[in-house]
C-alpha positions in Angstrom: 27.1 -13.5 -17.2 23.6 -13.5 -16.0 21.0 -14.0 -18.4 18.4 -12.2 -16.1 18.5 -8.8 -14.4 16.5 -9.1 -11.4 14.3 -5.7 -10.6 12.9 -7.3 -7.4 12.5 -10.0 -5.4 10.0 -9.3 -2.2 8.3 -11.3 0.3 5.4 -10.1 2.3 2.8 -11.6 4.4 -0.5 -10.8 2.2 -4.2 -11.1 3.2 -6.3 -13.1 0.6 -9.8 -13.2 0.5 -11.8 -15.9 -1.9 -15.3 -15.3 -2.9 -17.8 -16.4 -4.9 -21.1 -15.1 -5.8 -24.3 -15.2 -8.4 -25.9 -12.2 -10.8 -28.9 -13.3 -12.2 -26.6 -14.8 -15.0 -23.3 -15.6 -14.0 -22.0 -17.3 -11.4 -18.5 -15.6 -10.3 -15.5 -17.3 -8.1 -12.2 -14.7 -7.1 -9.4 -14.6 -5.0 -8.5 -11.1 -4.2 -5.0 -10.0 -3.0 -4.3 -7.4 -1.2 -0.5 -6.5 -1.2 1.7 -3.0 -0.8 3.4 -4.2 -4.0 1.9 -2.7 -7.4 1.0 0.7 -5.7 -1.4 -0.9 -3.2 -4.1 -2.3 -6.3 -5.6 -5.5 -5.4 -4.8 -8.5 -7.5 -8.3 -9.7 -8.2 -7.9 -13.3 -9.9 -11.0 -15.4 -12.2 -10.7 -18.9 -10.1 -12.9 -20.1 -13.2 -11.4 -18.6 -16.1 -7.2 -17.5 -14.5 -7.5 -14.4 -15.8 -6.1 -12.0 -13.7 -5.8 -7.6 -13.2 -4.7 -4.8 -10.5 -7.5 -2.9 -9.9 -8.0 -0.1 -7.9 -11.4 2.2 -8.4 -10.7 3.9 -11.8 -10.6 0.4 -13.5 -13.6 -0.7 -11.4 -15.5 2.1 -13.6 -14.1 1.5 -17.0 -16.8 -1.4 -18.0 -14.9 -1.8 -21.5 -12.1 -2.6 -19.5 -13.7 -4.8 -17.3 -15.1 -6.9 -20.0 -11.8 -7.3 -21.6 -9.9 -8.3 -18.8 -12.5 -10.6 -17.6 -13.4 -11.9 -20.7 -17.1 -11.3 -19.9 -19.6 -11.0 -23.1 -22.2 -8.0 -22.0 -21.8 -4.7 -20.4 -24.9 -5.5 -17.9 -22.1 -8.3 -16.3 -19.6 -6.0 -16.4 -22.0 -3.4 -14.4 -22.5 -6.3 -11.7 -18.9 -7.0 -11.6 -18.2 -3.3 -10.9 -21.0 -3.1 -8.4 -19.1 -6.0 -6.3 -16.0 -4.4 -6.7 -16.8 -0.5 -5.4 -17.9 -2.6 -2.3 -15.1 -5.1 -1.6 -12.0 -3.0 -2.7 -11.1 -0.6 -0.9 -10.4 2.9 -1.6 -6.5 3.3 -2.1 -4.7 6.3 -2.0 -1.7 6.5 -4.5 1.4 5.1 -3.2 4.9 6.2 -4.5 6.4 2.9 -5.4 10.0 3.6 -7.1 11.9 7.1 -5.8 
């Protein structure tokens, strides 16, 4: 008997982009990765802090949600944060995942 029931197990050639940048602040250090899996969202990881989300724009918007996720102490950060975001991630259409 398996102890596991596998729901998937996918490989895909993904394009990553790593990028770092300064608010008058915080200094701020991501890899973003941009797969078809998860509906199209990015995975947008925290190389400082590990903390990682799927974002796609209504979560860029939600700056209570971006603090939490991020771990990040003011809403002005989490303004700049969103502000980076609405210009590197794209716009994604909903994709059905599961039929």
């Amino acid at each position: 008997m398996e102890l596991f029931e596998k729901l998937y197990d996918e490989y895909e050639k993904v394009k990553v982009r790593f990028v770092g940048f300064t608010t008058n602040d915080t200094r701020y250090d991501f890899g973003i990765v941009y797969t078809n899996m998860f509906f199209g969202k990015p995975l947008v990881v925290c190389m400082q802090t590990g903390r990682s989300t799927l974002l796609d724009s209504k979560d860029i918007d939600d700056l209570d949600y971006l603090k939490s996720v991020f771990s990040i102490s003011s809403i002005e950060q989490a303004a700049d944060l969103a502000e980076f975001f609405k210009e590197s991630l794209p716009e994604i259409p909903f994709q059905s995942q599961y039929e």
